[in-house]
N, C-alpha and C positions, 0 to 999 in steps of 0.2 A: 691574206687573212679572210674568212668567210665572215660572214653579216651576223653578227649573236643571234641576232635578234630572229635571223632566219634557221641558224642553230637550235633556240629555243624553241621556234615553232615543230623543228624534224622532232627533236625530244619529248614536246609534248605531244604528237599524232604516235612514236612509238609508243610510249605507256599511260595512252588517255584512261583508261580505265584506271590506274593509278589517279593520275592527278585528280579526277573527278572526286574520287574516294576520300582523296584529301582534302581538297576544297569544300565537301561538306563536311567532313570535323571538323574543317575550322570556324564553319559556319555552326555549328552545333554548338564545340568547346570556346571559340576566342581563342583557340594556340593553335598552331600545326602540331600534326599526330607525331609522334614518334615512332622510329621503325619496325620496332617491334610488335607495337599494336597494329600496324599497318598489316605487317607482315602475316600476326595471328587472324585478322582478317580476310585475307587472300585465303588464306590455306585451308577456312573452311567454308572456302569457293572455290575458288580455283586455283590448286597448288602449283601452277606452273609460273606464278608471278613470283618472280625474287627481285624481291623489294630494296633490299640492300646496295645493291647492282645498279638500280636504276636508277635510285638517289645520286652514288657514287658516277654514277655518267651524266649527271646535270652539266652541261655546258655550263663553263666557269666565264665571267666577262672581264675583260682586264683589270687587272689591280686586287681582285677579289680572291680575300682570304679567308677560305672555309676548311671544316677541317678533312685529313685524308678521307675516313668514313664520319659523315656524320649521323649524328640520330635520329633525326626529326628528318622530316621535307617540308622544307618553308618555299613557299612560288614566289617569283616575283609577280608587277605589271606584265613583264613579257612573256609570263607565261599565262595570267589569267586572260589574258587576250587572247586567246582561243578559245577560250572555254564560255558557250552561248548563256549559263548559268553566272555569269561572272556580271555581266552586263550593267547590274544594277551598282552591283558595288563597285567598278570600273569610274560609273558615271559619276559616283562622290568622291572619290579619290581625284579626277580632273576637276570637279568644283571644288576642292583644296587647293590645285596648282594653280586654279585661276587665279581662286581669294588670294595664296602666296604672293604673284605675280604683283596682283593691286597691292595690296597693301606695302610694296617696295615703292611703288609708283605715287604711292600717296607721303602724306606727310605724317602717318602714324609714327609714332614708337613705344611702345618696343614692337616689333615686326614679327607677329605672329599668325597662326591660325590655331583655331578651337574648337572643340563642340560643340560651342553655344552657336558659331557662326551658321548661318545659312547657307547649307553645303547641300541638298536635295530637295527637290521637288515634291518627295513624298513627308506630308510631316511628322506620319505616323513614326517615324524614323528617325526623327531630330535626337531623340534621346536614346535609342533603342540600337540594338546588336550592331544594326549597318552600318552605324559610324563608327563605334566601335574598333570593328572589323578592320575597316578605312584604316584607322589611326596604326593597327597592328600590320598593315601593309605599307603605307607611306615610311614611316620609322627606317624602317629594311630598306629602303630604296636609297642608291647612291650611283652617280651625283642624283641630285633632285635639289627643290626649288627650297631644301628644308633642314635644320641640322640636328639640337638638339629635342629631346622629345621629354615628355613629363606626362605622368595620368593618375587618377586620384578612382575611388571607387564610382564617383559620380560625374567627373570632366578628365579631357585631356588637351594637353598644348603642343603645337609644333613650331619652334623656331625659324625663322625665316634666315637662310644662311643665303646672306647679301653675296657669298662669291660668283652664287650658282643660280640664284634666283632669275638675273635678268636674263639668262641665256634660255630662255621658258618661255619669255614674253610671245603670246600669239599663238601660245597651245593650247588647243583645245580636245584631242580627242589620242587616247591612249598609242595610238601607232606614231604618232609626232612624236607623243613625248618617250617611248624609248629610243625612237629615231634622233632625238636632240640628246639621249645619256650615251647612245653608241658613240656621236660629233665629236661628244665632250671628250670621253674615253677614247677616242683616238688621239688627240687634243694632247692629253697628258701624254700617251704613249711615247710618242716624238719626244717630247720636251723629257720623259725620263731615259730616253734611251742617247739623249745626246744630238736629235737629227737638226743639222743644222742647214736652214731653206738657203737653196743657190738659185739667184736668178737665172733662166736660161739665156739662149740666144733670142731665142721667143720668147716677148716679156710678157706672154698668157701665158706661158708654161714655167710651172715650179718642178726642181726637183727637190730631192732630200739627202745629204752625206751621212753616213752613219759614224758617230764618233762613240763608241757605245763603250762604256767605264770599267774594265770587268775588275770586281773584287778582286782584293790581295789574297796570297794563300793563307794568310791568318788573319781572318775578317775581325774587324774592331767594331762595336758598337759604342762609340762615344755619349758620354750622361753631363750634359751642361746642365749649371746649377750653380746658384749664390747661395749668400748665407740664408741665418735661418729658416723660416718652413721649407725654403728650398732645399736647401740640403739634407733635411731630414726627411726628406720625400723620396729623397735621390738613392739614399744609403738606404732606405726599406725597400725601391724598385730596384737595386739594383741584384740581389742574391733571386728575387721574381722573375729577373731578367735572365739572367745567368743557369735557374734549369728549367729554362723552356728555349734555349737556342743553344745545343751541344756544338763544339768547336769555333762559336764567338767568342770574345773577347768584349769584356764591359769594362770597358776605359771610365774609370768614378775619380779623378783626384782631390783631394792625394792619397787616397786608401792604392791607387795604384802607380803609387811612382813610392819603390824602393830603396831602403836605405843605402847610399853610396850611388845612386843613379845621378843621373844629369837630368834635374826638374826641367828645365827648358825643352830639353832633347823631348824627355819621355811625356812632357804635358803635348807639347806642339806639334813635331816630328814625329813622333811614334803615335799618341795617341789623337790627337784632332786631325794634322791634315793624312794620317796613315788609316782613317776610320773609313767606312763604309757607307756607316749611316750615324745621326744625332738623333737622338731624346734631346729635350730642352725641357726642364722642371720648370713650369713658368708663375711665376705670383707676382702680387705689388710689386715686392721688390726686386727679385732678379730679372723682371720685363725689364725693367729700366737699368741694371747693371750692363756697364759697357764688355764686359767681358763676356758674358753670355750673349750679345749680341753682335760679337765679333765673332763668336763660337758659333753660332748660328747659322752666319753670313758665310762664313768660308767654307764650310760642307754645304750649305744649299748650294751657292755658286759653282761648287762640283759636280753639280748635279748630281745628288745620292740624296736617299732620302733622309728627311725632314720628321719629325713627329714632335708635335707641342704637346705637352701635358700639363693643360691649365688647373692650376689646385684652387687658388680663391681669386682667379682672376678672369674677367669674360674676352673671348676674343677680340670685340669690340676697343677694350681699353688697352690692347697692346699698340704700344706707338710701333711705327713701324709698317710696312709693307707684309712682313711674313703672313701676318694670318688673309692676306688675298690670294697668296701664291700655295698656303702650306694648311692641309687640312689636319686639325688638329682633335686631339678626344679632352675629356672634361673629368675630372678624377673622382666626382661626385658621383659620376654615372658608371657603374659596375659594368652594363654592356658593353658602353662605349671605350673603355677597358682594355674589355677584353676583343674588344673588334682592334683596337692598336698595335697589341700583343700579336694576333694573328695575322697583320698584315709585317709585322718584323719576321715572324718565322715563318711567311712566306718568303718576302725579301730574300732570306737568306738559306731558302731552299731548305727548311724544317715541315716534312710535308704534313706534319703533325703536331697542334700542341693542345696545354692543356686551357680552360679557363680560370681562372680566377679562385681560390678558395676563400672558403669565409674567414680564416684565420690569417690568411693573404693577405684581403679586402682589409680588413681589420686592423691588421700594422700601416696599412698605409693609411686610412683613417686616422688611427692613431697617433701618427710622426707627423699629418698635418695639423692636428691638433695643439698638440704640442710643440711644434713650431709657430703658431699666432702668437 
């Protein structure tokens, strides 16, 4: 497998004149362009850039679920790292990973970074676009030292996600730190694919066995979930679930164990240990239900993926190990969302889907409401 990171730099020397273009819209607007403007850009310069193309050949890095074509070009770090204009904004985005770093290392809580913090040297800038900016670059980065995100028209917050934070410790300058998310990213890779480390002859040398899981012909997505909000979370994600991954299977019981079926067979057998991948609706109370975290435990143990879906409850208060091992989304967070959604219909070889609608959004608001 070649080096992303050396990937990103071939893709950005291809279409610099791209990236630069966008890197100052976003320095302009606060968003990345979308392609179309990009595009109507190019063509009354130089019609020979197709902008679609280039987005669409961004080196993907493991795990990373985006869509077939997307609209926009968003960069990461490893792409502003080439670019000499980036430099300044570069340097406050690592004075967030530092502050991250401390503030794990300290006796603070809750474990944050913010825009009050002193993140730059320039202070014309304390309140001003560059952080800003920072905040709309950090967000997007994964793994990173950070999880969930928040921002108001006058501050923003970053969460310090204790799984990822300490593997940071001692960075300081942008080529480390994609150099330490490649580690990590490989890191997972193994641990999803099944490799299981054999010591050699030579106890300096590792190898790796591949024990790697391949889906059943009729993939199952399992939806663990207790009673109230939980379940009324489950039954709204579940038809959301069901048309954004054609030829899954959204094992919900008992909406999916049929009249004159064998409940044991078709909860256990067919649907949990025959599943692919778990949802876990997680709140006060189903964290603590022994059944969803039996459910839990025996697809993670499979090695297949994992997805928490915290509705009113923080990662922090779930007992248990999972949320060290299992990165999870926050049902509050629209983005974060739909960044879960798209890492299932990647999973599952859906090389497209949709995000989120407001009427979507909505019901699931809704069913958590009315399950308090």
């Amino acid at each position: 497998m070649q080096d992303s990171a050396a990937e990103a730099k071939a893709w950005v020397e291809r279409n610099t004149a791209l990236v630069e273009a966008a890197y100052q819209l976003f320095l302009v607007d606060g968003a990345w362009p979308d392609v179309i403007s990009l595009q109507r850009r190019f063509d009354r310069t130089d019609g020979d850039v197709e902008v679609q193309r280039a987005v669409d050949a961004k080196p993907r890095v493991a795990w990373e679920a985006r869509p077939l074509h997307a609209d926009s070009l968003s960069l990461q770090l490893r792409h502003l790292m080439w670019l000499p204009d980036a430099s300044r904004l570069i340097g406050v985005c690592m004075q967030a990973v530092q502050r991250a770093v401390e503030s794990y290392l300290s006796a603070d809580d809750p474990l944050t970074v913010t825009s009050e913090d002193r993140l730059t040297t320039f202070p014309s800038d304390r309140h001003s676009g560059l952080m800003l900016r920072a905040y709309e670059v950090l967000k997007l980065e994964h793994p990173s030292p950070f999880g969930d995100s928040s921002r108001t028209d006058t501050r923003w917050e970053l969460q310090v996600d204790r799984r990822f934070v300490r593997r940071f410790r001692g960075v300081t300058t942008v080529t480390e730190f994609v150099a330490r998310q490649d580690e990590i990213r490989a890191e997972m890779s193994r641990e999803n694919l099944g490799m299981t480390p054999v010591l050699d002859a030579d106890p300096e040398i590792h190898r790796y066995e591949f024990s790697m899981i391949v889906p059943p012909a009729d993939p199952v997505l399992f939806l663990s979930w207790a009673k109230g909000t939980s379940k009324k979370v489950a039954n709204a994600l579940k038809p959301i679930l069901e048309s954004r991954l054609p030829g899954v299977e959204v094992f919900l019981s008992p909406a999916s164990v049929e009249p004159g079926d064998d409940p044991s067979r078709r909860l256990f057998d067919e649907g949990l240990l025959g599943s692919s991948a778990l949802v876990v609706v997680l709140t006060e109370a189903s964290a603590v239900s022994p059944f969803v975290i039996w459910e839990t435990a025996a697809v993670w143990g499979s090695r297949k993926l994992v997805i928490p879906v915290f509705v009113d409850i923080e990662p922090s208060s779930v007992p248990g190990p999972i949320t060290i091992k299992v990165q999870g989304v926050h049902m509050g967070d629209r983005d974060d969302m739909d960044r879960g959604i798209e890492r299932l219909a990647s999973y599952f070889g859906v090389a497209h889907t949709l995000m989120l609608t407001d009427e979507e959004y909505g019901t699931l608001e809704q069913a958590a409401r009315e399950g308090a």
